[in-house]
C-alpha positions in Angstrom: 0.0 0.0 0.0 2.8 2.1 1.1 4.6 1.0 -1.9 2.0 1.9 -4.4 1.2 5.2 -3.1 5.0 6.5 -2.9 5.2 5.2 -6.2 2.3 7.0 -7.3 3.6 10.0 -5.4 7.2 10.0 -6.6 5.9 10.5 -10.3 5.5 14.4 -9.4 7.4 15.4 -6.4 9.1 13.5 -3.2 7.6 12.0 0.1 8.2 12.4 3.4 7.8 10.1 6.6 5.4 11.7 9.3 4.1 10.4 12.0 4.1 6.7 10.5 2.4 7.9 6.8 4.1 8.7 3.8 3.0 12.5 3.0 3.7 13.7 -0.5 5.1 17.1 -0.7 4.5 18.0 -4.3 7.3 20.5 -5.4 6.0 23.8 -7.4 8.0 24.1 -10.4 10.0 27.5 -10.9 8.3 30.1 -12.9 9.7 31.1 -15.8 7.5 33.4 -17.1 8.5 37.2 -16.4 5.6 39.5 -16.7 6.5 42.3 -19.3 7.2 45.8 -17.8 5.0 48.6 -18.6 6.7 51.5 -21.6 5.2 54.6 -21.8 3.9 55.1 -25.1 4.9 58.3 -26.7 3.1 60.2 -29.0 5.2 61.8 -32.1 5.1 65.2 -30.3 6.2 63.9 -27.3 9.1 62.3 -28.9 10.7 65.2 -31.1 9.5 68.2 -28.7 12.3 70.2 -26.7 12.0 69.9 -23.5 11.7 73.0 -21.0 14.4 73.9 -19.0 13.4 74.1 -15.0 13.9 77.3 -13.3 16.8 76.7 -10.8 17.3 80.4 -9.9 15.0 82.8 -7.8 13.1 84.0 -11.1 9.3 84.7 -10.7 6.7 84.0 -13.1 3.7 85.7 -13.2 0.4 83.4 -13.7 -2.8 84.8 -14.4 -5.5 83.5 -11.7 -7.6 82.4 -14.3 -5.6 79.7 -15.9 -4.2 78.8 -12.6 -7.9 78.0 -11.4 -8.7 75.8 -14.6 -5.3 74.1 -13.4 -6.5 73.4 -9.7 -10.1 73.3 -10.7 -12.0 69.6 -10.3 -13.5 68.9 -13.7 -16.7 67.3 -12.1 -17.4 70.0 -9.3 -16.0 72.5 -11.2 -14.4 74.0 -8.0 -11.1 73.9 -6.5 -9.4 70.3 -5.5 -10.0 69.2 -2.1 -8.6 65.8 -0.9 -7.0 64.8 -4.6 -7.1 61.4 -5.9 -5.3 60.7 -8.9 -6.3 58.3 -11.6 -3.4 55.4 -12.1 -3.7 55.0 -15.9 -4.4 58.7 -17.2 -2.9 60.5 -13.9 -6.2 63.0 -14.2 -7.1 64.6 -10.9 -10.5 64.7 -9.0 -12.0 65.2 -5.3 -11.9 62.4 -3.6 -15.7 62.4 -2.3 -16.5 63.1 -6.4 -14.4 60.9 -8.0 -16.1 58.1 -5.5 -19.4 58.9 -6.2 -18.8 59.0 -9.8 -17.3 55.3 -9.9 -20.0 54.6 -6.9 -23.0 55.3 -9.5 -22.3 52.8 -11.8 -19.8 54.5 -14.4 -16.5 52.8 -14.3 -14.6 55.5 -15.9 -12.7 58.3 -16.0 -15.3 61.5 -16.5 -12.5 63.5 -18.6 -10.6 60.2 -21.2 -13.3 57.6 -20.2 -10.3 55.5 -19.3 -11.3 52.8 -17.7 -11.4 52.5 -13.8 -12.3 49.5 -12.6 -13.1 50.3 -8.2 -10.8 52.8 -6.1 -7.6 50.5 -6.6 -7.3 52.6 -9.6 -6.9 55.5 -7.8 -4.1 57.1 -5.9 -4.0 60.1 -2.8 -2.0 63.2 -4.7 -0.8 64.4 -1.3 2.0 66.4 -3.3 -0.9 68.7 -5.4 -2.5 68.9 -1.8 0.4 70.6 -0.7 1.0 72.6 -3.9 -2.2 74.2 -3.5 -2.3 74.8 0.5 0.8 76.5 -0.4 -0.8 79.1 -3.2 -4.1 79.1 -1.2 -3.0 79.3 2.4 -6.2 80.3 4.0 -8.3 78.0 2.1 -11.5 78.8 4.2 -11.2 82.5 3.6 -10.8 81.3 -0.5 -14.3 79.7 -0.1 -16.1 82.8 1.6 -14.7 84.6 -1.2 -16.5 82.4 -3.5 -19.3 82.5 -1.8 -19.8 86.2 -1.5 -19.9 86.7 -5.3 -22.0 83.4 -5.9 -24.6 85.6 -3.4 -24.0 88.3 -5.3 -24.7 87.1 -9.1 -27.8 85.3 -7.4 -28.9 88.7 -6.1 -28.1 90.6 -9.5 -28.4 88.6 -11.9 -31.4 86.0 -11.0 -33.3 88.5 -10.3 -33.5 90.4 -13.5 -33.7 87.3 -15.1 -36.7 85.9 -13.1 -38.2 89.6 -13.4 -37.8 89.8 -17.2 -39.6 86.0 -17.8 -42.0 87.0 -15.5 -42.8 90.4 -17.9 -42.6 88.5 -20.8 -45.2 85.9 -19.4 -47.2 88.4 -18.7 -47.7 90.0 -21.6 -48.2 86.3 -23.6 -51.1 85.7 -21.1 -52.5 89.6 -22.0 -52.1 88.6 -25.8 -53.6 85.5 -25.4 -56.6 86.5 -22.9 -57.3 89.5 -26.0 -57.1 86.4 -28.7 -59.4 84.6 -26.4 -61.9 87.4 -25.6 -62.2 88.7 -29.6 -63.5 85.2 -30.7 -67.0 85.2 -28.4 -67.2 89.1 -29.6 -66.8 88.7 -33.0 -69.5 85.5 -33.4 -71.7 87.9 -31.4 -71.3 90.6 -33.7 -71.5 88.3 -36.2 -75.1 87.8 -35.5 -76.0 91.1 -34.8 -74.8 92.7 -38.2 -76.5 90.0 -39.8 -78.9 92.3 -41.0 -76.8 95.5 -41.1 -76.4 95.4 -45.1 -79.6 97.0 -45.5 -80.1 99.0 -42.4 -76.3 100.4 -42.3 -77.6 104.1 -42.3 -79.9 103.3 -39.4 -77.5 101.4 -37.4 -75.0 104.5 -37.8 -77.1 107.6 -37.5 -78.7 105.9 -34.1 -74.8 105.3 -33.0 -73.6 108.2 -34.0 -76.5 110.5 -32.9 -76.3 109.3 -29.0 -75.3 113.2 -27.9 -76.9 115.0 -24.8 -79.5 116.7 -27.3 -81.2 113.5 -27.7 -83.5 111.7 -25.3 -81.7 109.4 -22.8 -82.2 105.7 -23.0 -85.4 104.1 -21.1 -84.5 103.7 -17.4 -85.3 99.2 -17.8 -81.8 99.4 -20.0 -78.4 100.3 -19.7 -76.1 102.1 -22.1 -74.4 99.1 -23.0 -77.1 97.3 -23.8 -78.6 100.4 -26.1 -75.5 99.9 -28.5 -75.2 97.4 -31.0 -76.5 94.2 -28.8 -80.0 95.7 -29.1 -83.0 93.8 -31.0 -86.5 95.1 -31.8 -88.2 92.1 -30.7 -85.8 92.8 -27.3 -86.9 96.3 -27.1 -90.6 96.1 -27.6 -90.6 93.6 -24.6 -88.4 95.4 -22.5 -90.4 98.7 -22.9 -92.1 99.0 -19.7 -89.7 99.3 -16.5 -91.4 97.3 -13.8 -91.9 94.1 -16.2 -88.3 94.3 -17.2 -87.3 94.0 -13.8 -89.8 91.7 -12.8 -89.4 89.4 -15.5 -85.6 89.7 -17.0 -84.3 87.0 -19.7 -81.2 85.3 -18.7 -79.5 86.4 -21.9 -78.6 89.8 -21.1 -76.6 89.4 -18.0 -73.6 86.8 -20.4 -74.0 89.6 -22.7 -73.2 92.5 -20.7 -69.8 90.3 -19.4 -68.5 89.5 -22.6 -69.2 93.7 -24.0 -67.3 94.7 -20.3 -63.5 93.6 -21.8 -63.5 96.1 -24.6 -60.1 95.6 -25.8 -58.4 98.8 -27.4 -56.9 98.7 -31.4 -54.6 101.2 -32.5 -55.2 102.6 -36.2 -52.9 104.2 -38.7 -54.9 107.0 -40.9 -53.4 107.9 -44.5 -54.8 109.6 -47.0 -55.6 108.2 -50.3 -53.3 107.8 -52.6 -55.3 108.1 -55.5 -58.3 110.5 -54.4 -56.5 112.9 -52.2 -54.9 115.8 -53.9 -51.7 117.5 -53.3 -54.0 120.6 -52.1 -56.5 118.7 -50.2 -56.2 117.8 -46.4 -53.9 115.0 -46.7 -52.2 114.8 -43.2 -51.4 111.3 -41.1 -53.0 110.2 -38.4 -52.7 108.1 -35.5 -55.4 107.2 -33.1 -56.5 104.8 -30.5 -59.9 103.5 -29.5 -61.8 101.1 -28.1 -62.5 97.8 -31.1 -66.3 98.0 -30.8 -66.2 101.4 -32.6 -67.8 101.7 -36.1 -66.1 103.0 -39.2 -69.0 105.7 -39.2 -67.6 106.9 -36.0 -64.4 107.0 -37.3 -65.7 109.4 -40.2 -67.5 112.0 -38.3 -63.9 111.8 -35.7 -62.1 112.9 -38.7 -64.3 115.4 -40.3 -65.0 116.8 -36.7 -60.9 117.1 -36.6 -60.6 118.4 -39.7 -63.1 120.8 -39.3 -61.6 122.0 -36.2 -58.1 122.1 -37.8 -59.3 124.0 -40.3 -61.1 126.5 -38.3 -57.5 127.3 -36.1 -55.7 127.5 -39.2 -58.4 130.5 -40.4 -58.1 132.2 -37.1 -61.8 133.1 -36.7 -63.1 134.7 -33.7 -66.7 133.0 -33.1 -68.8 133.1 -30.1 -69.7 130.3 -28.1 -73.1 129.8 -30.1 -71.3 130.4 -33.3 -68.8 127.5 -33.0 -71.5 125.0 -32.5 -74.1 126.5 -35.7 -70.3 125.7 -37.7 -69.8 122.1 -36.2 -73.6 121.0 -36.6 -73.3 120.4 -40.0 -70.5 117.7 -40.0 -71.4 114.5 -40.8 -70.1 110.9 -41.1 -71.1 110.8 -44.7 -67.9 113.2 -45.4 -65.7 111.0 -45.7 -65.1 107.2 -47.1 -62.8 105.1 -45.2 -60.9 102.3 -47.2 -58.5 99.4 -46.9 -56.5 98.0 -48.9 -56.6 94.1 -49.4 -53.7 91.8 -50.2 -53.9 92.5 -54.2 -53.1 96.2 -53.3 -57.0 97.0 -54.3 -58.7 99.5 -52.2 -62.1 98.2 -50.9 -64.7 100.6 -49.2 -65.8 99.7 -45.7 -69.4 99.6 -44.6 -70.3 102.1 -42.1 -71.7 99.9 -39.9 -68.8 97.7 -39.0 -66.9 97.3 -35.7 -63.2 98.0 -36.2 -62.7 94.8 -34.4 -64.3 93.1 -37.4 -61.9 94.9 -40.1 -59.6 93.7 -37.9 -60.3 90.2 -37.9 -61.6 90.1 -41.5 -59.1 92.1 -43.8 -56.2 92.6 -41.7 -55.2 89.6 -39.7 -51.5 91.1 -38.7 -50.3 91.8 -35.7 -49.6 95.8 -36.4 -51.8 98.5 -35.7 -54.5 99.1 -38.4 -54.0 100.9 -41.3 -57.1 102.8 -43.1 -57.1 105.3 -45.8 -59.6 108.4 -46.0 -60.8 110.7 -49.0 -63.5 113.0 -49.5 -67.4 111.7 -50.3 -67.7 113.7 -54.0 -71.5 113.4 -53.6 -71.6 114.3 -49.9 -69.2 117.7 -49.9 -69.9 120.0 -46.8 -72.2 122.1 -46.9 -70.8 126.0 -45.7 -72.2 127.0 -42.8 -75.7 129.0 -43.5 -75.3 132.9 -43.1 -77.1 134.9 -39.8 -80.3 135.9 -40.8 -81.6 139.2 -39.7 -85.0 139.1 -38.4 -87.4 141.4 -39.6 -88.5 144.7 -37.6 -91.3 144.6 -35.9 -94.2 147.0 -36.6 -95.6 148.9 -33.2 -99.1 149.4 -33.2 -99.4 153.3 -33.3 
């Protein structure tokens, strides 16, 4: 037995004697093999470069701070080094805390090469670049009060006006939006009420435009705002009487009144014709803002009232009181014929009876105030203001 198993046993190493048994010590055979030792590769500059010569004597060399913080600056907390580690393959430098949590969240690699880093055994303590920068940063806690003084202050400056200016600008989109919103229920409801206004245009526009103090005021059951272009004659018949009004008021006023409340404001460019003002008429530019539920009519008596006043400052006449309103009685909206001109540079004549808000929406469509063009009515010229007339003397009874 003894036999057999040192015979077995002597085939790869010797035996020894212990304790009465034959133990085999099996000899490890010397290895050959030498593991071959690392060369730097070198790149082509590397290899025909010259190199620097070190500075041996007491010369000083002025650094900008700038390119001395990209130097000391950790590329994943973008601040200066604290506790460096240094990579073993690429010798790049992090923080210690980011470099772990880098390699700790899954990413085995360097953040600047992607060379490959495998756990912390690929990393080394830099105590030497510790050292270099205690010694150009002595008071490293006075550094980082520095820094964060002017982070406070940018926040401070800086944020602000930022947040401030976004907060403007989302402003105005939600006023542009709220006026895109509130035009669409206005214009469907105009829509309906001008239905009809084709054929009764004059009578929708000497009603409007005939609303002064002269005139009776509207019945006490209705408001002004309901007297305007909401108003039906079916409505108005019913609504005559004021008690019953009260008593017994549709549900379709109140809805109405709310959506006519927002009136939004359009801004309007006047010009003069190009092709039916003269060089000697009144050809001047205008520029005037109103409220979009105005008519074109009212537009027309605005300018021949202004022109009418113009013209009577330029003349320098000295009029009484009573005078000045005999002279401004005759103007009419019928003076003057407002156009616009459509994409194929045609002029087309507005109805009196329609709401700036829809020449807006219909010809216009750009976000730029609104131009119009004017020119004299040939069959509708102003009439001159009629001459005093003396009244006859009166005949005493003798």
């Amino acid at each position: 037995m003894q036999t057999a198993h040192r015979k077995a046993c002597g085939r790869r190493g010797t035996s020894t004697f212990l304790l009465g048994l034959w133990v085999p010590v099996v000899m490890a055979a010397p290895l050959n093999i030498q593991t071959p030792s690392k060369t730097w590769e070198l790149s082509l500059y590397e290899l025909h470069r010259s190199p620097q010569e070190a500075i041996m004597d007491g010369t000083e060399v002025a650094v900008s701070p700038r390119s001395l913080h990209s130097e000391l600056m950790c590329p994943i907390c973008l601040d200066m080094l604290k506790n460096t580690m240094t990579t073993k393959e690429c010798l790049h430098r992090f923080c210690s805390d980011c470099i772990v949590t880098a390699l700790r969240s899954g990413n085995k690699e360097c953040p600047t090469c992607r060379k490959k880093l495998v756990s912390r055994r690929s990393l080394r303590r830099d105590s030497n670049f510790d050292a270099l920068i205690s010694k150009i940063y002595p008071s490293r806690d006075e550094y980082e009060a520095h820094q964060r003084r002017v982070l406070e202050r940018l926040n401070r400056l800086h944020n602000q006006e930022a947040l401030s200016s976004s907060i403007e600008e989302g402003l105005r989109q939600q006023a542009r939006y709220r006026n895109h919103r509130v035009k669409k229920p206005t214009q469907e409801s105009d829509n309906t009420t001008f239905s009809g206004g084709e054929d009764n245009g004059d009578a929708h526009s000497h009603l409007s435009h005939d609303s002064a103090p002269s005139h009776a005021p509207p019945p006490p059951g209705r408001t002004p705002s309901e007297a305007g272009p909401s108003r039906k004659r079916p409505r108005a018949s019913d609504e005559g009487s004021g008690p019953e009004a009260d008593s017994g008021s549709p549900p379709d006023p109140p809805p109405r009144r709310h959506k006519e409340r927002p009136a939004s404001e359009i801004e309007l460019v006047f010009r003069p014709h190009p092709e039916l003002v003269q060089a000697e008429d009144y050809n001047q530019t205008r520029y005037v803002k109103t409220t979009a539920n105005a008519t074109v009519d009212h537009l027309s008596k605005y300018l021949a009232l202004r022109i009418a006043l113009e013209d009577r400052r330029a003349d320098r006449e000295t009029e009484e009181a009573g005078g000045a309103g005999e002279g401004l009685r005759n103007i009419s909206e019928k003076q003057y014929t407002i156009y616009i001109m459509t994409r194929g540079g045609q002029f087309s004549t507005l109805n009196g009876s329609l709401t700036l808000e829809l020449v807006n929406e219909k010809y216009w469509k750009v976000r730029k105030p609104l131009e119009l063009f004017y020119a004299a009515t040939k069959d509708q010229q102003q009439p001159p203001p009629p001459p005093p007339q003396k009244s006859p003397p009166t005949q005493r009874e003798g």
